[in-house]
Every structure is written in structure tokens, then in C-alpha cells.
One Martini backbone bead per residue (centre of mass of N, CA, C, O) as a GRO file, in nm:
protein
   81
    1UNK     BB    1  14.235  12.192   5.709
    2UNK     BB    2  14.133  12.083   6.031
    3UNK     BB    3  14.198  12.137   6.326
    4UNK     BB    4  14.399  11.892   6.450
    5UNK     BB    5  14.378  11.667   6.235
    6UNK     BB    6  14.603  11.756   6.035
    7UNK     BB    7  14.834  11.749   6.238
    8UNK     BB    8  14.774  11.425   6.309
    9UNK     BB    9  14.795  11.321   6.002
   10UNK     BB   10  15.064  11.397   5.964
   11UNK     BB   11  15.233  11.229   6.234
   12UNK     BB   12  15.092  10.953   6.088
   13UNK     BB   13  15.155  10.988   5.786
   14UNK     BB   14  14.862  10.979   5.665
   15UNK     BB   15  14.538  10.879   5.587
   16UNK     BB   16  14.630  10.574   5.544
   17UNK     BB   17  14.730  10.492   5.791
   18UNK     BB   18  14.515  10.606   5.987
   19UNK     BB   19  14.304  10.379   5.871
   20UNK     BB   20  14.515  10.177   5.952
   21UNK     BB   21  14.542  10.217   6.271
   22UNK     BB   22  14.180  10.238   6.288
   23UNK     BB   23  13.992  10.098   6.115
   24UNK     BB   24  13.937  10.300   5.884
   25UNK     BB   25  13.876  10.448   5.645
   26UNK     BB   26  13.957  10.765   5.424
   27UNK     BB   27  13.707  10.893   5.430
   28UNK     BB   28  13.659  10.898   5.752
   29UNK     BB   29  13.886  11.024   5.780
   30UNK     BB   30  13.904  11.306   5.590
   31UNK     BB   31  13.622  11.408   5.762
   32UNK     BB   32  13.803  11.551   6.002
   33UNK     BB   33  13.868  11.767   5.801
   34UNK     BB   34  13.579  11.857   5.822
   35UNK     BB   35  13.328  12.053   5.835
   36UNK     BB   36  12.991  12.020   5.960
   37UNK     BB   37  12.850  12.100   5.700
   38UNK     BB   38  12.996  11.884   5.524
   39UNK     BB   39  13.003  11.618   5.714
   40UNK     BB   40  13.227  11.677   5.959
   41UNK     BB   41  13.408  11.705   6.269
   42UNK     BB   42  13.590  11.984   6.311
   43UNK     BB   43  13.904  11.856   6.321
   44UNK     BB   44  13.790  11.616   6.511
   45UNK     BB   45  13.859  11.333   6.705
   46UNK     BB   46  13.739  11.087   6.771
   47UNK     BB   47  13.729  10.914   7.097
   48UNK     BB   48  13.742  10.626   6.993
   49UNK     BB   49  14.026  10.681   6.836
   50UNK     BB   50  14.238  10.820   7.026
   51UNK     BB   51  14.397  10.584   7.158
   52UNK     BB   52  14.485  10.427   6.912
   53UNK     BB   53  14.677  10.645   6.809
   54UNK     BB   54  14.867  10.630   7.060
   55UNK     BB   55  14.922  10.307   7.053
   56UNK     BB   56  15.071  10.346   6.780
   57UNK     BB   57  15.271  10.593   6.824
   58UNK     BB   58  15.448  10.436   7.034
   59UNK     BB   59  15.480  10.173   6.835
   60UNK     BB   60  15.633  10.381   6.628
   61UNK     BB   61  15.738  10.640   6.719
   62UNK     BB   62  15.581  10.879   6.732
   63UNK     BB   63  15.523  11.246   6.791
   64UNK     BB   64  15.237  11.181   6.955
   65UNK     BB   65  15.068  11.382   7.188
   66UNK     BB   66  14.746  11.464   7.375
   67UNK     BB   67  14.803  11.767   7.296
   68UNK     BB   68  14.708  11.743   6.973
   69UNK     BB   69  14.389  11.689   7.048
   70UNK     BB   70  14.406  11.992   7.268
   71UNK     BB   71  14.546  12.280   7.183
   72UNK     BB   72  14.315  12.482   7.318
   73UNK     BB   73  14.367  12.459   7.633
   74UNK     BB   74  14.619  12.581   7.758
   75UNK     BB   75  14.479  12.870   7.668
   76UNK     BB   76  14.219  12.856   7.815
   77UNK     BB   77  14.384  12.812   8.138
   78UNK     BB   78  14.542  13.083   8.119
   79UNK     BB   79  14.258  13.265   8.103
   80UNK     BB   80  14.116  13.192   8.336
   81UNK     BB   81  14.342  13.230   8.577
   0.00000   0.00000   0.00000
């Protein structure tokens, strides 16, 4: 499973979870875990899925947090500084 994607769907519970709480199916949530070759989104979670994550996780109590969703910003901004 691709990162950060799998981070976030462990958080959030799994694959069932996820797709219960963005309304989309199991099939369309384990592709965001596939390679782009695969037909996945590799690792990332689509954008207009993020808010919606992050407002279950919250009213769910789960340790979800915005940088789980873009791991490696801050590795790459302490590189540029």
C-alpha cells in the first residue's frame, strides 16, 4: 500500500470506514492505495475527499491530523531552507 494513503485509512479505521465516511464506495477508497499505473492515485488522497476526513476524524475522536495527508512537506522544506 502506498503512502500517505494507507497511513490515513489505518487511522481512520479501514478501508469500510473510509468509504463510509467520504460516500464512496471500498473499491474507489483501496485505489487511492495503487500505483498510478494501476489505475490508483498513488498514495494520495484525492482533494475534495480531505476536508471530509478530516471533519469525521474529528467528531470521531481519531488522531488525524493535516500533515498525515503531505508526509514529506516538511522534510522538503527543511531541505530548501
Amino acid at each position: 500500500m502506498l503512502e500517505p494513503a494507507h497511513t490515513i485509512i489505518h487511522i481512520c479505521g479501514g478501508i469500510k470506514a473510509v468509504a463510509e465516511m467520504t460516500g464512496r464506495s471500498e473499491i474507489r477508497v483501496r485505489r487511492w492505495t495503487y500505483p498510478k499505473e494501476k489505475g490508483g492515485t498513488g498514495g494520495l488522497i484525492p482533494s475534495d475527499v480531505q476536508q471530509y476526513l478530516m471533519r469525521e476524524a474529528v467528531r470521531r475522536n481519531l488522531p488525524l491530523r493535516p500533515e498525515h495527508f503531505f508526509p514529506n512537506v516538511s522534510e522538503d522544506l527543511e531541505t530548501a531552507i
